[in-house]
C-alpha positions as CSV (number, residue, x, y, z in Angstrom):
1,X,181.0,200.1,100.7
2,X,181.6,201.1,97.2
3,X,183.3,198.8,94.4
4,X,186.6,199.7,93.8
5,X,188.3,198.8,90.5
6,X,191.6,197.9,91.9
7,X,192.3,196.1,95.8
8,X,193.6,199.1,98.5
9,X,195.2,195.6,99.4
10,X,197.5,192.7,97.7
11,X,199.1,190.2,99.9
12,X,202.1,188.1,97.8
13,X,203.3,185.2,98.6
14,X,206.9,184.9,97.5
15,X,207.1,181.2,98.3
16,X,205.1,178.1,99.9
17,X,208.4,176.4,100.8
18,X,209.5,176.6,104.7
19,X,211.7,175.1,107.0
20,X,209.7,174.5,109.6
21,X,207.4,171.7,109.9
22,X,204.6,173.4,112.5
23,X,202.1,171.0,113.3
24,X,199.2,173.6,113.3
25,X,200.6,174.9,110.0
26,X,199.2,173.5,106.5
27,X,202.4,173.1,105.3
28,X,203.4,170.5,107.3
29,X,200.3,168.3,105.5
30,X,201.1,169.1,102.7
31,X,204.1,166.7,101.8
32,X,205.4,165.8,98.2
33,X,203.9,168.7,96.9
34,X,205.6,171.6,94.1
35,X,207.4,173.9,96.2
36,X,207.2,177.3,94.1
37,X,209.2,180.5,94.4
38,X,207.4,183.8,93.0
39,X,208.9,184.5,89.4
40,X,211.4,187.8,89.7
41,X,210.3,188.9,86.3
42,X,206.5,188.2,87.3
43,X,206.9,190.2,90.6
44,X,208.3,193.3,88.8
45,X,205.6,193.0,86.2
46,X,202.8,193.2,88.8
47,X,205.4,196.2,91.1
48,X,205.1,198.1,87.6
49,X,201.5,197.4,87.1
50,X,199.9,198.0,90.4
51,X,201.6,199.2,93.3
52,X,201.7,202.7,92.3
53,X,197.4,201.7,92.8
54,X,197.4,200.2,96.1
55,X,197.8,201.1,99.8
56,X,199.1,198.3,101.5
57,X,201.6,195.5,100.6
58,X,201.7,192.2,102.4
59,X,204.2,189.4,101.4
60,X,203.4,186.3,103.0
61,X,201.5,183.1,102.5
62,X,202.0,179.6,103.5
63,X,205.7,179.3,102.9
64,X,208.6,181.5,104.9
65,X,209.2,184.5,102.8
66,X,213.0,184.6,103.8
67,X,213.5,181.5,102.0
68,X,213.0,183.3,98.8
69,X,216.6,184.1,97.8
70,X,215.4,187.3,96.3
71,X,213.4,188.3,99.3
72,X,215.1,191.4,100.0
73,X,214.7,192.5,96.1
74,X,211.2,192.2,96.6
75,X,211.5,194.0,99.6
76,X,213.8,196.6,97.1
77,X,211.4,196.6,94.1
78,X,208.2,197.3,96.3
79,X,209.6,200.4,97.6
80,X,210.5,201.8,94.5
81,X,207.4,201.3,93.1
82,X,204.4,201.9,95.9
83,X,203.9,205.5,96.9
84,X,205.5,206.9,99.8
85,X,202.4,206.7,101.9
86,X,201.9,203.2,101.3
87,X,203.2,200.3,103.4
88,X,204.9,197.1,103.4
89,X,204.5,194.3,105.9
90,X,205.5,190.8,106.2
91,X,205.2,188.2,108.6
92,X,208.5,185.8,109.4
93,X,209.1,183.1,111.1
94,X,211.9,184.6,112.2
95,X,214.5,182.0,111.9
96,X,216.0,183.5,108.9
97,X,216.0,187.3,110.2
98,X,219.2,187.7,111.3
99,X,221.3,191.1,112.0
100,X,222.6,191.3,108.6
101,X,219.4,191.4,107.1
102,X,217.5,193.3,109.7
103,X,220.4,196.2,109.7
104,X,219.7,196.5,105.7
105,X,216.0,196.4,105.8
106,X,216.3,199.2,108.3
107,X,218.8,201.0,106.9
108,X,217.0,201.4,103.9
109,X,213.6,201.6,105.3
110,X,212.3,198.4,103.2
111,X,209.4,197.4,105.6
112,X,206.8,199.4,107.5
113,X,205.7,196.2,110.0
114,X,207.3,193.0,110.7
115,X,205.5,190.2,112.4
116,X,207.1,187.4,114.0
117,X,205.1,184.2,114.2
118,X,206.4,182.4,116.8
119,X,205.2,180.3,120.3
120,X,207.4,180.9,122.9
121,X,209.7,182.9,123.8
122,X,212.4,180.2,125.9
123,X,213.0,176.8,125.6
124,X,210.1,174.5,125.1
125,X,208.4,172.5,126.9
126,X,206.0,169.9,126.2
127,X,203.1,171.5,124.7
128,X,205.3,173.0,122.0
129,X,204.0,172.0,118.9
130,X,205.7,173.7,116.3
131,X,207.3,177.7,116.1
132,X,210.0,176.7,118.5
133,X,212.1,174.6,116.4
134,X,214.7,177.2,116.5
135,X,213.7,178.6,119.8
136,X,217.2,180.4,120.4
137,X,218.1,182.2,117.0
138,X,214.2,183.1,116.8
139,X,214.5,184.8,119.9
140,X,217.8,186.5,119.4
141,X,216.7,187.5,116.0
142,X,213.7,189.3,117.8
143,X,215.3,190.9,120.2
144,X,218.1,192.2,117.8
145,X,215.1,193.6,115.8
146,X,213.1,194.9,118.5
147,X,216.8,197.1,119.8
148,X,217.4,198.4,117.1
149,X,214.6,199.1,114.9
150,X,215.3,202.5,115.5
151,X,212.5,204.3,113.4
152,X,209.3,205.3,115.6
153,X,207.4,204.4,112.5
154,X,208.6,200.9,112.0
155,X,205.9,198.6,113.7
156,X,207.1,195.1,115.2
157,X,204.6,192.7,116.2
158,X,204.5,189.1,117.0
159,X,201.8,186.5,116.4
160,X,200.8,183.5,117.8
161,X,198.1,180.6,118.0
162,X,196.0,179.6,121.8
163,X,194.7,175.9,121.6
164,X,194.1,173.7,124.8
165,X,197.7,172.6,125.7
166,X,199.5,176.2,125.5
167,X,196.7,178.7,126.8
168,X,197.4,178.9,130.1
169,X,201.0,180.0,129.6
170,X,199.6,183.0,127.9
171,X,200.0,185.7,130.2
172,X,204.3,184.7,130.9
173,X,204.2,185.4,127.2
174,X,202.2,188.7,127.0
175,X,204.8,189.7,129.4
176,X,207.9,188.3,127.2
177,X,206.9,190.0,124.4
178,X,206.1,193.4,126.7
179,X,209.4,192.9,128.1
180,X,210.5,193.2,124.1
181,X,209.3,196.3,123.7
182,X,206.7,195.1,120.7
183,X,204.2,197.5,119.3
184,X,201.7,194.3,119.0
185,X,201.1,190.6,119.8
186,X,198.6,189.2,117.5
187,X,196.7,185.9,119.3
188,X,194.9,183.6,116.6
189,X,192.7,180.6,117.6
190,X,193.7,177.4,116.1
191,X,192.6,176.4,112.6
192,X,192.6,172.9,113.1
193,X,194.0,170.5,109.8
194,X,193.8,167.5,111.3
195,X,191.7,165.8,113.9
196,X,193.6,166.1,117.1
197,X,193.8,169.8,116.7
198,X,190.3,169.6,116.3
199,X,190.3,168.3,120.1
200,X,192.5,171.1,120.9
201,X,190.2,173.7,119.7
202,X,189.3,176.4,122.5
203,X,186.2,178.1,120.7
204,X,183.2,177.0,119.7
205,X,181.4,178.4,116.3
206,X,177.8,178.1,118.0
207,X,177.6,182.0,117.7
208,X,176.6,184.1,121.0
209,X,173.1,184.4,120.1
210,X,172.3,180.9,119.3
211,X,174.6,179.8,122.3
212,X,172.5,181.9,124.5
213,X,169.2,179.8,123.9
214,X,171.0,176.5,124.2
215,X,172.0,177.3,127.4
216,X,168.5,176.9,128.5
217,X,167.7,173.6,126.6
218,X,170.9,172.3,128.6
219,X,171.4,168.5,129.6
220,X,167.6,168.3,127.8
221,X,168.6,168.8,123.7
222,X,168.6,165.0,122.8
223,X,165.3,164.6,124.7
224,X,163.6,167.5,123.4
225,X,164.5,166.3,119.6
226,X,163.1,163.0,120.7
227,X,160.3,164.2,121.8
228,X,159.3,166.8,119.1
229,X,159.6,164.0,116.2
230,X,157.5,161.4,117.9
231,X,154.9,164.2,118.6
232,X,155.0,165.4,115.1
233,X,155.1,161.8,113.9
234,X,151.9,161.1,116.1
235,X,150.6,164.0,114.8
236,X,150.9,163.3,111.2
237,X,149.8,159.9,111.9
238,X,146.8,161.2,113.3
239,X,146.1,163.0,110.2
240,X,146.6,160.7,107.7
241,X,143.9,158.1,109.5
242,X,142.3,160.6,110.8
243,X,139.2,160.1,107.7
244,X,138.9,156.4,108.6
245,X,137.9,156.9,112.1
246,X,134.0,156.8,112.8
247,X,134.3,158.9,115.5
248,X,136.6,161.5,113.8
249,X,134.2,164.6,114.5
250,X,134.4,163.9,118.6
251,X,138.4,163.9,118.7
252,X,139.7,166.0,120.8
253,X,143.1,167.9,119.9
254,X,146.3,166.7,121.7
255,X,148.8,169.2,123.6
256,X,152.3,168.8,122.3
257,X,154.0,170.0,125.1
258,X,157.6,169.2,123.4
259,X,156.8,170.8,119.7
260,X,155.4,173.7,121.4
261,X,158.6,174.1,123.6
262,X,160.7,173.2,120.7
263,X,158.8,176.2,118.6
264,X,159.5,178.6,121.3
265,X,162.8,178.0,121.2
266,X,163.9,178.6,117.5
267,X,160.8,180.9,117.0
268,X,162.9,182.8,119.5
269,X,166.2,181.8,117.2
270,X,164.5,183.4,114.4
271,X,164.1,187.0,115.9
272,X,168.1,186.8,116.4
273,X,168.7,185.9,112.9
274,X,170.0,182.3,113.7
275,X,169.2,178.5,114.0
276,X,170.0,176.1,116.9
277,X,172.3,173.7,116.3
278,X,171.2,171.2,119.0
279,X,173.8,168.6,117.9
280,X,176.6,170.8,117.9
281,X,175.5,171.9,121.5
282,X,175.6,168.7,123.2
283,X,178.9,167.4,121.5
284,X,180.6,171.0,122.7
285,X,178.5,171.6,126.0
286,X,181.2,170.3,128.3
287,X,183.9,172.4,126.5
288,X,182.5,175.5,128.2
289,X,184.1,175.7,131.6
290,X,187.2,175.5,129.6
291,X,186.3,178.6,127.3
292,X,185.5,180.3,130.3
293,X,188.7,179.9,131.8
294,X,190.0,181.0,128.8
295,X,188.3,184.0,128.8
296,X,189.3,184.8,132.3
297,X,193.5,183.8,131.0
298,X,192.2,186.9,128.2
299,X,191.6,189.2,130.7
300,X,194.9,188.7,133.0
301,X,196.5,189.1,129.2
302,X,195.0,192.2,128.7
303,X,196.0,193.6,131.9
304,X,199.5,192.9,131.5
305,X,199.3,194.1,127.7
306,X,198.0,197.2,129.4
307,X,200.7,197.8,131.6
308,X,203.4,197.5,129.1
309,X,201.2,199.7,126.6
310,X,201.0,197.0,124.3
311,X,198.2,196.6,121.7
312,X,196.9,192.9,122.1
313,X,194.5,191.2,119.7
314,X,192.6,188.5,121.1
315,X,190.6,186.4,118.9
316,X,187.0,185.3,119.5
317,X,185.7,182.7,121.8
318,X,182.1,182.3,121.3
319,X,181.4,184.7,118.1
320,X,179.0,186.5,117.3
321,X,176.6,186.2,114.0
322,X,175.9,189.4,114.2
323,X,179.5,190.7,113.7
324,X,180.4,188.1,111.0
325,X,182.7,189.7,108.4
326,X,185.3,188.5,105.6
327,X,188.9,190.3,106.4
328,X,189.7,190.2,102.5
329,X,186.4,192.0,101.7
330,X,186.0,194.6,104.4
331,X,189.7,195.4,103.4
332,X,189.6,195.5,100.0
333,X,192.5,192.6,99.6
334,X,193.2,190.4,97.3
335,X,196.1,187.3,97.3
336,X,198.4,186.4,94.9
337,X,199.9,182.6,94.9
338,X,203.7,181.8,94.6
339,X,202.9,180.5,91.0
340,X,200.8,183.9,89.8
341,X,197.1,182.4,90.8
342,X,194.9,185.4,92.0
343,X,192.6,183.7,94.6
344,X,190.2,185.7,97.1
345,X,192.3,184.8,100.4
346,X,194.2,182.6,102.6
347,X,192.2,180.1,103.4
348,X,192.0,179.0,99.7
349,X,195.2,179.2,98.5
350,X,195.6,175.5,98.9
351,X,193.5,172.0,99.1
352,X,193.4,171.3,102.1
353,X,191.3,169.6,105.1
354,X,189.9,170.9,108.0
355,X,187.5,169.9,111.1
356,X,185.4,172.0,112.2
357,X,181.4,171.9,113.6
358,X,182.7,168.0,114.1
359,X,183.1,167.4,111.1
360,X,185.6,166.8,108.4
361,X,185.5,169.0,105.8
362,X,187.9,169.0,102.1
363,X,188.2,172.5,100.3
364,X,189.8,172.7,96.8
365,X,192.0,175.8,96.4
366,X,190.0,178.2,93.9
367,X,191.4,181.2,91.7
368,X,189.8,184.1,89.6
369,X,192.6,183.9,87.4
370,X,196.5,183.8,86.8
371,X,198.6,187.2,86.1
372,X,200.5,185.8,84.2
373,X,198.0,185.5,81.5
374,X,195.8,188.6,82.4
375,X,196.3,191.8,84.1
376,X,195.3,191.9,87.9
377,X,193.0,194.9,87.3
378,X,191.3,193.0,84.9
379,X,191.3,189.7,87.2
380,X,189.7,191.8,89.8
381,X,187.0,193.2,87.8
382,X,185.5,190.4,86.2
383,X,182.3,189.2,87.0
384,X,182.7,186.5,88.9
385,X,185.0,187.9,91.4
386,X,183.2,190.9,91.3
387,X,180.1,188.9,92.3
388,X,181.8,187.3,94.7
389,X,182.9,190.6,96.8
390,X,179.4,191.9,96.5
391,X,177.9,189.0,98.4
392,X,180.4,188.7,100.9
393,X,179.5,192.6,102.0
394,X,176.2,191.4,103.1
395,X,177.5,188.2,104.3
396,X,174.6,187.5,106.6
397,X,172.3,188.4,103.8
398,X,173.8,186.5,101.3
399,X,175.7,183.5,102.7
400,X,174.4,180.9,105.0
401,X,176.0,180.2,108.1
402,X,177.1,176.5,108.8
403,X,177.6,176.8,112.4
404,X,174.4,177.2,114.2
405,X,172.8,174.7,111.6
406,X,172.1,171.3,112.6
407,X,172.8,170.0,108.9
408,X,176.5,171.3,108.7
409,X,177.1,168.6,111.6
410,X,175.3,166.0,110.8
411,X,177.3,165.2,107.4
412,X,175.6,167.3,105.0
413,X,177.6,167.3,102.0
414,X,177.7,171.0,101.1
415,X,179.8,171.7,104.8
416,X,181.8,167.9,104.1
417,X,182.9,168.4,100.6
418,X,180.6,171.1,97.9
419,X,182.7,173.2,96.5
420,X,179.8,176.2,96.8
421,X,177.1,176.6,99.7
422,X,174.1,175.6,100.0
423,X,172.3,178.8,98.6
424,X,174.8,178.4,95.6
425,X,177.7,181.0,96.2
426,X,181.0,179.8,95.7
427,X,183.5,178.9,97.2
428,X,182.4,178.1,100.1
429,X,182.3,180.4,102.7
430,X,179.6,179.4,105.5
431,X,182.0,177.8,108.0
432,X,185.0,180.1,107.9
433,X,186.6,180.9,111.2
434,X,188.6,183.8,109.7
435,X,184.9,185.7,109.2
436,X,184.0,184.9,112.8
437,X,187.4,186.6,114.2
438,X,188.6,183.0,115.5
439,X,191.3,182.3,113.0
440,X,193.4,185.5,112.1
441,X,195.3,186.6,108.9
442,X,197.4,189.5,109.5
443,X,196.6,192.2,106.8
């Protein structure tokens, strides 16, 4: 992949403020904090500057983009200004999209996609946890959009998140939103902010090739640690007395039936590319009847997605290392904060916490610059961020993976807190979900 001197991508957010309070959303964590509306005369700037360069506009972050009251000039400005093969998409809760807007937006052809996030499709039941706060205009809103979105070339999708307590309702909504007549649903795993979602997690980021040798350590991982480090410590025990026994020529070398099994075993890793996180395997171990009924719910899903002829992304369950790729890099995208801050993608536009790999983990938001003080051509092409993309193309060349390492779970303080990896990179990228196809961004 060549280096381009301007993103084919740039995702705006036009505000972090929404009015929902989603508990899988980082929003709702994030109380008593500035609530920031993209600057009019900032957007146009950057419409004039750069989206006569670019291929694709996205405008959402972590706020609702209706509640920007000059949403639909946005929508206006963007037009005017991209070429007439490039897109626009946004993503909506879809509380706010109601038939007077829709009609204009199609009307006057001011969007290309349209996402709705959203969990259900009818009233809610108990495992509701956040998108169906306004269950009823959400859903009228969607079906007004879906009827009369008239253009062939206007794509509607819908998005939502699987954890434990919704996942099995899955395939009655595949068939809601078939019954729609959506182009897409988009199905995200869960990125989990807090520690009961952590509990609610239906993946585990052990990746396939790693998961595949633990499988055959089984119910025996603690015991074979056990019993490689009192071998090795009998070993080097050995060794260090070994000079101050008079009989030292006529000893006769031990078997180490547990080191040598524990070799085979990650020398076997090593070939794949991977470690063995051990730990990670016996807290999760149990979990895996559970991901295997969720990989059986996926295939009902895709059989009804089938019949209706709708596309369905399904996130990852186990993921693979070898497959392990940034969405913002392979895509050439770069995201642009409600206050003008240029940062490489979602996941850090914001501090925030996370648990993952059993562990708690806090990430500082991090920016390559602001565009109000510099272009974003220039932003994008200084060395830093330039550095930054050219790592992440070789990701597994270039950035360690936390997942199948034995550290990242055991409280080492580059997965808990350090603001770059272990080999030095930053920020941090060696336990994102989003490169793993777990966690989704829309793009």
């Amino acid at each position: 992949m060549e280096e381009t001197v301007h993103p084919k991508i740039i995702q705006v957010e036009p505000t972090n403020v929404c009015n929902f309070s989603c508990l899988m959303c980082l929003n709702t964590y994030r109380k008593n904090k500035p609530q920031i509306f993209f600057s009019d005369d900032l957007f146009l700037k950057l419409a004039k500057e750069n989206f006569s360069l670019i291929e694709r506009l996205v405008l959402y972050g972590l706020g609702e983009p209706l509640m920007h009251r000059n949403f639909i000039k946005f929508l206006i400005i963007s037009r005017k200004y991209l070429p007439e093969e490039s897109s626009i998409f946004f993503s909506t809760n879809g509380s706010l999209m109601d038939k007077k807007k829709t009609d204009y937006i199609i009307e006057n052809n001011l969007a290309d996609e349209i996402a709705f996030s959203c969990e259900a499709l009818d009233w809610p039941d108990s495992s509701s946890v956040g998108h169906s706060e306004q269950i009823t205009s959400v859903n009228s809103n969607l079906k007004y959009l879906a009827e009369h979105k008239r253009r062939e070339t206007l794509k509607l999708g819908v998005e939502t998140v699987v954890f434990e307590s919704n996942f099995r309702q899955l395939p009655k909504f595949v068939k809601q939103v078939g019954d729609l007549g959506a182009d897409y649903l988009s199905i995200s795993q869960i990125y989990p902010f807090n520690s009961v979602f952590a509990k609610q997690t239906l993946y585990t980021m052990i990746t396939k090739e790693a998961l595949s040798i633990l499988k055959e350590i089984g119910e025996g991982g603690w015991n074979l640690i056990l019993g490689y480090l009192q071998e090795r410590f009998a070993e080097k025990t050995q060794h260090t007395y070994k000079n101050m026994y008079k009989f030292k020529d006529n000893i006769v070398e031990k078997k180490r039936p547990k080191a040598d099994l524990y070799y085979k075993y990650f020398n076997r890793a090593k070939k794949e590319n991977v470690h063995l996180n051990i730990p990670l395997f016996m807290e999760e171990k149990n979990k895996l009847p559970l991901l295997k009924e969720l990989e059986e719910v996926f295939m009902e899903c895709i059989n009804i997605a089938n019949d209706y002829k709708l596309k369905l992304k399904l996130p990852e369950i186990v993921p693979s290392f070898k497959k392990r790729e940034c969405p913002y890099i392979s895509s050439e995208t770069t995201v642009i904060r409600s206050d003008g801050e240029v940062v490489p993608c979602f996941n850090y536009l914001y501090d925030h916490r996370s648990f993952l790999n059993q562990h708690e983990r806090y990430s500082q938001a991090f920016s390559y610059g602001n565009i109000k003080n510099a272009s974003l051509k220039d932003i994008w092409n200084t060395h830093s961020y330039k550095k930054h993309r050219a790592k992440l193309k070789k990701i597994n060349e270039k950035i360690p993976y936390c997942g199948d390492c034995a550290l990242s779970t055991n409280n080492c303080f580059y997965a808990t807190e350090g603001t770059s990896d272990c080999w030095g990179t930053e920020p941090f990228c060696s336990e994102c979900p989003y490169s793993l196809n777990l966690t989704k961004c829309l793009l």
